[in-house]
Every structure is written in C-alpha cells, then in structure tokens.
C-alpha positions in Angstrom: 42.1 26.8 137.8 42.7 27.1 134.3 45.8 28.0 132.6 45.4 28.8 129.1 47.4 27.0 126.3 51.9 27.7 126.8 54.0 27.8 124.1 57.2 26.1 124.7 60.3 27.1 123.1 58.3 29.5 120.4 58.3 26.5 118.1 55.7 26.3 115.2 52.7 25.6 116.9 48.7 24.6 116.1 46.0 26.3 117.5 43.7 24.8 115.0 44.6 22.8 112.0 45.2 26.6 110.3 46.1 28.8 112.4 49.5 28.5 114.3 51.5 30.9 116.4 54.3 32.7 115.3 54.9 34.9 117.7 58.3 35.4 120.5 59.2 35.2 124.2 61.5 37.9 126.1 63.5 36.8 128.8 65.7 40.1 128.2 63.1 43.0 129.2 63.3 44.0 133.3 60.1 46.3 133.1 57.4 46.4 130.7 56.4 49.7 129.6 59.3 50.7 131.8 57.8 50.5 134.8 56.0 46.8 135.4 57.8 44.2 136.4 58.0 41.0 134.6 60.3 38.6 136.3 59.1 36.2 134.1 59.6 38.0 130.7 56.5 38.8 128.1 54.8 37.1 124.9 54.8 39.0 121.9 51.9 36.6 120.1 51.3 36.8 116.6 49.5 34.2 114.5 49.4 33.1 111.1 46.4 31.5 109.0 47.4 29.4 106.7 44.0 29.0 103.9 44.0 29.9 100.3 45.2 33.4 101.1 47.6 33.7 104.6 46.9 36.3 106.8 49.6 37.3 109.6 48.1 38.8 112.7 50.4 41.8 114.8 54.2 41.8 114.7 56.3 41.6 117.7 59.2 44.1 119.5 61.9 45.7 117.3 64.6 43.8 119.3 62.9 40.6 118.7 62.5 41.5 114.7 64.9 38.7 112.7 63.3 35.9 114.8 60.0 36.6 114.8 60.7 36.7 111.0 62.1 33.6 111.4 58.9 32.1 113.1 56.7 34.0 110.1 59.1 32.5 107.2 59.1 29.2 108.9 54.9 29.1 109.7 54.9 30.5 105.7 56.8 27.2 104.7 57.8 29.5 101.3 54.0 30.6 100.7 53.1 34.2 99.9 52.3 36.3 102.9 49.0 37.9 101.4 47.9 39.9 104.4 49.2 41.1 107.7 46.7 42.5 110.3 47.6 44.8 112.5 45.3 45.3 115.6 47.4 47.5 118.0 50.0 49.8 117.1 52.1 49.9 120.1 55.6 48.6 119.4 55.5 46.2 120.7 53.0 44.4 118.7 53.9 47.0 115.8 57.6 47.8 116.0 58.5 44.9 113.4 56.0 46.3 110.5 58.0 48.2 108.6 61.0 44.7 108.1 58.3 43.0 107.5 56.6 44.8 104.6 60.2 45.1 103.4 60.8 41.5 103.2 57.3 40.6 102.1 56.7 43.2 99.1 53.0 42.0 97.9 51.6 42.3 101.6 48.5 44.5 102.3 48.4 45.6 105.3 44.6 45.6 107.0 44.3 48.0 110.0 42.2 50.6 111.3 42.3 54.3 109.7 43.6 55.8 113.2 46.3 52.9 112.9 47.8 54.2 109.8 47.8 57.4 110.7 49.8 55.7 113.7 52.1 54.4 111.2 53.1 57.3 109.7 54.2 58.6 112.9 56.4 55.6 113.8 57.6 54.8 110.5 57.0 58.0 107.8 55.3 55.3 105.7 51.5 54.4 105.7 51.5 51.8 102.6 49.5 54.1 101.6 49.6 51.5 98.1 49.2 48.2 99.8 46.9 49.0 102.7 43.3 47.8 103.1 41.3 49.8 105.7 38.4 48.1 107.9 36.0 49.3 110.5 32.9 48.2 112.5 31.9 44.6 111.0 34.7 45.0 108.6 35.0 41.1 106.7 37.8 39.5 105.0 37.7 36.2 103.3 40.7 34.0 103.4 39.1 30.8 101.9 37.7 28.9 104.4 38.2 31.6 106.7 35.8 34.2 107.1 37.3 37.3 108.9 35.1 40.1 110.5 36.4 42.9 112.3 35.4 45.0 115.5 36.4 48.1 116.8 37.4 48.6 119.9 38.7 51.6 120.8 40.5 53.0 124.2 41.2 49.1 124.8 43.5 50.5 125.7 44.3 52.6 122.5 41.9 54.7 120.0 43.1 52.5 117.0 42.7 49.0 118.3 40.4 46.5 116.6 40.2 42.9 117.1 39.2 39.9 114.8 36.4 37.4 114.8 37.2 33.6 112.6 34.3 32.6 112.3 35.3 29.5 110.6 36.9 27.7 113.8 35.4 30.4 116.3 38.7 32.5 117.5 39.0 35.7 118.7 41.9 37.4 118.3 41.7 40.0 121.2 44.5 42.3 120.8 45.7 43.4 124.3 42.2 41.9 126.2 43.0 38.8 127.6 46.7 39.4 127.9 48.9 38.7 130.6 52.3 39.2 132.1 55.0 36.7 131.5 56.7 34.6 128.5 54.9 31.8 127.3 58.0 29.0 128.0 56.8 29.7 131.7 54.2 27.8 133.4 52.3 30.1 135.9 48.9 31.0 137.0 46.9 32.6 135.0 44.6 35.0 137.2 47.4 36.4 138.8 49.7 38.0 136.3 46.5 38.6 134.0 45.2 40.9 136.9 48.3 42.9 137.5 48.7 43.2 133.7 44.8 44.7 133.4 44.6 47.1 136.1 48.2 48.3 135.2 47.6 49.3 131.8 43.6 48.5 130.6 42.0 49.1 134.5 41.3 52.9 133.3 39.0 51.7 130.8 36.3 49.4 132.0 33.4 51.3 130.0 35.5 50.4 126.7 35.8 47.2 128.1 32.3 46.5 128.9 31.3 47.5 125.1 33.9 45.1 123.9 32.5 42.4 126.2 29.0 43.0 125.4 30.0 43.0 120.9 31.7 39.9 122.0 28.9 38.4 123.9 27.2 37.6 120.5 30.0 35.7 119.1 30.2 32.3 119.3 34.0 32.2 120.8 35.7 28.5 121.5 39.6 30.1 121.3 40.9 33.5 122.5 44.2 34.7 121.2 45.4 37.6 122.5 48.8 39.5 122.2 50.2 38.7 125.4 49.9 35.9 127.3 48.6 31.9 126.4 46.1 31.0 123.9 43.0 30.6 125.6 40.8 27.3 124.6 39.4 26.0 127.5 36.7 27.1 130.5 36.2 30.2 128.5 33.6 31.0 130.8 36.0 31.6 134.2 38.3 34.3 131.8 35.4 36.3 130.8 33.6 36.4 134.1 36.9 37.6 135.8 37.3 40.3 132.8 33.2 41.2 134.0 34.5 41.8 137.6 37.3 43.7 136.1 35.9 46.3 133.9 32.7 46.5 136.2 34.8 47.7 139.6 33.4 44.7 141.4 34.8 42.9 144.3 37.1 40.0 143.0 37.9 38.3 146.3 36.3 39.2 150.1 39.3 40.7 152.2 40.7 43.4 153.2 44.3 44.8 151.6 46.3 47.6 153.6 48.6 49.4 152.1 51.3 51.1 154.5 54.5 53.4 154.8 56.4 53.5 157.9 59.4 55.6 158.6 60.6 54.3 162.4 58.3 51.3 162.1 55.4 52.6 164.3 53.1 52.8 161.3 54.2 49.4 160.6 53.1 48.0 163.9 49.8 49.4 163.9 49.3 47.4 160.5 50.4 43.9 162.2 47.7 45.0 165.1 45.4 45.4 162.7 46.0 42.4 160.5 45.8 40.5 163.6 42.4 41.9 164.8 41.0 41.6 161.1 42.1 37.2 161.1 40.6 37.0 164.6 37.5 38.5 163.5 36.9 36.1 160.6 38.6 38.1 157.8 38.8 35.4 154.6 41.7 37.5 153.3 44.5 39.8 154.6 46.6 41.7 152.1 49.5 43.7 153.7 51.8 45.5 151.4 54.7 47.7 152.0 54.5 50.8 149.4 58.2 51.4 150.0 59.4 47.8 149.3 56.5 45.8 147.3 55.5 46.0 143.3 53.6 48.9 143.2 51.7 47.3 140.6 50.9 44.1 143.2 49.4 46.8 145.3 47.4 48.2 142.6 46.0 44.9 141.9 45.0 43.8 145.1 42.9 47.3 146.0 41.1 46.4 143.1 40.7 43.2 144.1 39.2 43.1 147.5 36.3 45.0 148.7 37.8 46.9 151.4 41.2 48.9 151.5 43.1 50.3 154.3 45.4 53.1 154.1 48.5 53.9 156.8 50.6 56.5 156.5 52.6 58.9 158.2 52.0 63.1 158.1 55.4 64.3 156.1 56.1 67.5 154.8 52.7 68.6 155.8 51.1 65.8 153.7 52.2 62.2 153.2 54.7 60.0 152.2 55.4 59.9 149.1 55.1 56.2 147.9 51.6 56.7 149.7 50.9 60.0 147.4 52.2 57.8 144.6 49.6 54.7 145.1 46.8 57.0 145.8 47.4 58.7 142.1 48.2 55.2 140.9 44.3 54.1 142.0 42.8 57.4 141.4 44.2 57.1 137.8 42.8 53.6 136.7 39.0 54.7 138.5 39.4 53.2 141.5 35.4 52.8 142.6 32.8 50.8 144.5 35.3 50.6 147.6 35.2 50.7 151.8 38.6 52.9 152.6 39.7 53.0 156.0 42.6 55.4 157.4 45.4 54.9 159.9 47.2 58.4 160.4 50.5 59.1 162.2 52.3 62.1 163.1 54.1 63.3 165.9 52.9 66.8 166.5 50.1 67.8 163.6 48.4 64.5 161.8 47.0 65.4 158.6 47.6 62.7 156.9 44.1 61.2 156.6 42.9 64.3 155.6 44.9 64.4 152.3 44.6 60.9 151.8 40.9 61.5 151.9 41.2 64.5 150.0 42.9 62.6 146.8 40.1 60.3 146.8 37.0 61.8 147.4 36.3 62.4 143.7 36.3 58.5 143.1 33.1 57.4 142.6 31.1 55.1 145.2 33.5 55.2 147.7 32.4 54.9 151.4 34.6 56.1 154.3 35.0 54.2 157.4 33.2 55.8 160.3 36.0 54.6 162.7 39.6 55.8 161.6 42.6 56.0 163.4 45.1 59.0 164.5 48.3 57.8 166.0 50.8 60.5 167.6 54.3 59.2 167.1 53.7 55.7 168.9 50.6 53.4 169.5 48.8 53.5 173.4 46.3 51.6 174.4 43.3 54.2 173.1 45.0 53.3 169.7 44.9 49.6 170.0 41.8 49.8 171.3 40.4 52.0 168.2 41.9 49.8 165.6 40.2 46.7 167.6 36.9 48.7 166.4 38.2 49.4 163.0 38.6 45.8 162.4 35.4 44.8 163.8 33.7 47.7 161.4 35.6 46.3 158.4 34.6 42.3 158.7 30.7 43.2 159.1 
C-alpha cells in the first residue's frame, strides 16, 4: 500500500530539483482543532520554489513561527522571497503570515479575495500594497515555473484555492490530500487520511467532487498538500479512495456497530451479534465502544463500510448521550447511501430506536433494516434468536 513521501527531521528537502519543503512537525499538540486526536502529532507543509523568482507556499502554526522561518531562511539560502501563496487561511497554515511579511518586506502576497478579507480579520492588515489577487485559472510565472490557480471553495473553506506547476506537474492541494500525523512518523496512509477527511472535509463531497473533476484534466505526477506526505507515487490509489470519499460509496464490505452500554447488557447483545455476523461470512466486523473509543475512529468506519449497526439503551426518555453525539456527528458530515440496523434496550419503555431513527431519517439513501431488535433490560432467547436474523439480513 502506498505511503506517500516522509519527511525526516524537517530538514531541507527535494521534491523536485526546485521545489523543496519547508514546512514543520508537531509532536506538542494533543487534539487537532481541539477535538481530534493525533497521537502522532501533525504536518504543517509548506514549500518553497526556488526559479528566477521564489515563491513560498502556506505558512505554518503561530507556535511553530521562528522555525518554520528557520526552514524558509534556510530553503532561501539568502535569496529574495518574491512571493508567498497562501491557499488556506486557517492558522494553522496562516497563523505565521503576518512574521513573515515582517521579516520579508518586498513579499507579495498571492491569495484569493475572500482570503484577504480573512486576513484582515486575523491580523488588521490585508497588504493591501503588496498583495496580488487570483481567481479561477489565475497564472503566475516564476521562470521556468508556470503557476495556474483553481478555486476551490468549501474544501473545506470559502477562500481556498490550490495551485497547478505545470512545469514538473505538482499540485499543491491545500487541505485535500491531507492527513493526520507528523511527517518524522512512518504510518499508513489510508488510515489517518480517512479519519482526517470525514472529520473535517466529509461534509463536503459535492465541493470535493468539482475539485476532483478540475483536477481530472491536469496532468498531476506529485501532490503536495498541507498535511500529511508528499504524494509521488500510485497517484491513482489516492484519488480513487478520495472518489469513494466525496461520493458516499462503500470503502470496505462489513459491517461496523457502534454501541453504549450502561450494566453491560447492551454490550453483550453486540458480542452475539459480532459473532453471528463472522459465522455468516461477514469480511469485516467493526465494534466500537462510543463511551471509550475515538469518536472520530467511529466516524470513519460508518463511512466506511456499507452497513452500520446502532445499540443503545432508552435514557432520559431518549438515548445515551455519546449515542445522540455520533448520530449528530454522522448526520453532520452527510452520512448517505447506508443499511442502518437498531438494537434497543430499556427496562420498562424502549424508545430508543425510535429516536435513533428519528435523527436519521432526513439522511439521504438510507435503508432501514426490516429486522431490529428490542431488548427489555437483559437478552432471552426470542432476543438471541432475532439478532441471529439480523445478522443473516445484514450479510445478504
């Protein structure tokens, strides 16, 4: 499977005989966005093109300001920084513009018109004197370099725009393509890259489908995004995944359940039901605990598999909350094209399946299971013999 190109120890590097990264790893952040959580830190990526005019693409975090400097200074080699491009305004890929234009007092900055409206917000200052402003098939010649610029907005921001080289073939995508986790750490790509989309992008797969289709008609041999390793090889496997993505298909054939379970009764219905779904030939069983697990793991894997099972217990006359939680969590990022599947438990009035299938019945191209589950306070044998049938209905 591939794994895109690491960065080790945020040293200059080449990504083609001009264009080297200059961007930083954080090992110090818990949760990005403060809420996902990256045990393996993030990538703030920014690039440099080195031609008869240098161009710096994105900045990096505000607490990682001096040395991403460094890097720029370093990757400069006492050249004139003639242009930095900013793609994204969110801080962190935008938090170190206003040092930098400071330090380098001959810059234009090159960005979209939404973007420096952005910066006048975060900083008070638009440059409104050194600024250039592109839009839709926007160029910029470097040299050598040929520079044309597409718009695409609500990926995930109104502002964004990302950059075609046509000269050795690189896109640099802004957030698409991006991933969780520093670059000094060697892990699977697929993975991280899937938690990171339908986290933070998933809301938007039209805008990511009209991104995909401008950058269709590109002839792309390296992908740079903003988080995450350069991409320069099997092109092909990254943007069919990011197809499945933005699309709502079915990534991988299984079934995930999410569950609560407050005495553990809940819980054991689930492990009957994992059990019935492997003996019937399931490929794939994804069981997570809502109260315990990444919440953003779960998201990923409903969006992943074809079929979802929800279990949860009746509480407070609707449903536990980490349940409510996920529910908005999916509901939120589109969730669509889905078999859903309810296991309800409550000791004297169930309704849980009825406000779990309340929150989603707006979701488009969802189909119900025609055999559910009620469970009063502890599995009997009608039970284990209704989620044998459930099983059976969810691996035809």
């Amino acid at each position: 499977m591939p794994l895109g190109m690491y960065i080790d120890k945020e040293k200059k590097m080449e990504i083609t005989k001009d264009i080297v990264y200059v961007g930083v790893n954080d090992h110090d952040v818990d949760l990005f966005e403060g809420q996902y959580i990256v045990e393996n830190g993030m990538a703030y990526n920014s690039y440099a093109i080195l031609d008869e005019k240098t161009a710096i693409f994105d900045t990096a975090d505000v607490h990682f300001t001096q040395k991403w400097l460094g890097n720029v200074e370093k990757a400069l080699a006492g050249r004139k920084a003639d242009y930095l491009i900013i793609q994204h305004m969110e801080p962190d890929h935008a938090g170190s513009i206003a040092a930098f234009m400071e330090k380098y007092t001959d810059t234009c900055i090159v960005s979209s018109a939404k973007a420096f409206a952005m910066m006048k917000n975060f900083f008070g200052n638009d440059w409104n004197d050194r600024q250039m402003v592109v839009g839709e098939l926007s160029t910029l010649s470097l040299g050598k370099h040929n520079l044309t610029f597409v718009t695409a907005p609500m990926v995930h921001w109104p502002e964004v725009i990302v950059t075609y080289d046509s000269t050795d073939k690189v896109l640099f995508s802004a957030d698409g393509f991006g991933k969780f986790g520093a670059l000094d750490v060697d892990e699977d790509w697929a993975c991280e890259a899937r938690r990171y989309y339908f986290g933070i992008v998933g809301k938007y797969g039209p805008q990511v489908q009209a991104l995909l289709k401008k950058a269709a008609g590109l002839d792309i041999s390296i992908i740079c995004p903003t988080h995450g390793p350069v991409l320069k090889e099997n092109l092909g496997y990254y943007l069919d995944l990011y197809q499945k993505w933005s699309t709502y298909a079915v990534e991988t054939e299984g079934v995930a359940i999410a569950y609560t379970s407050v005495y553990g009764h809940t819980r054991e219905a689930v492990k009957l039901l994992e059990e019935k779904l492997k003996e019937n030939g399931c490929p794939k069983v994804e069981v997570m605990d809502l109260a315990r697990d990444d919440m953003a793991e779960a998201v990923e894997n409903a969006f992943r598999y074809g079929k979802l099972v929800l279990a949860t217990t009746t509480y407070n006359a609707g449903i536990f909350p980490y349940m409510r939680d996920f529910i908005l969590h999916l509901t939120d990022r589109g969730f669509q094209k889905r078999t859903v599947a309810f296991i309800e438990n409550g000791s004297w009035s169930p309704m849980a399946m009825k406000v779990m299938r309340g929150l989603l019945e707006n979701c488009k191209d969802i189909k119900f299971a025609d055999h559910n589950v009620t469970i009063k306070s502890a599995m009997n044998n009608v039970n284990k013999a209704e989620i044998a049938v459930m099983a059976a209905e969810l691996v035809q």
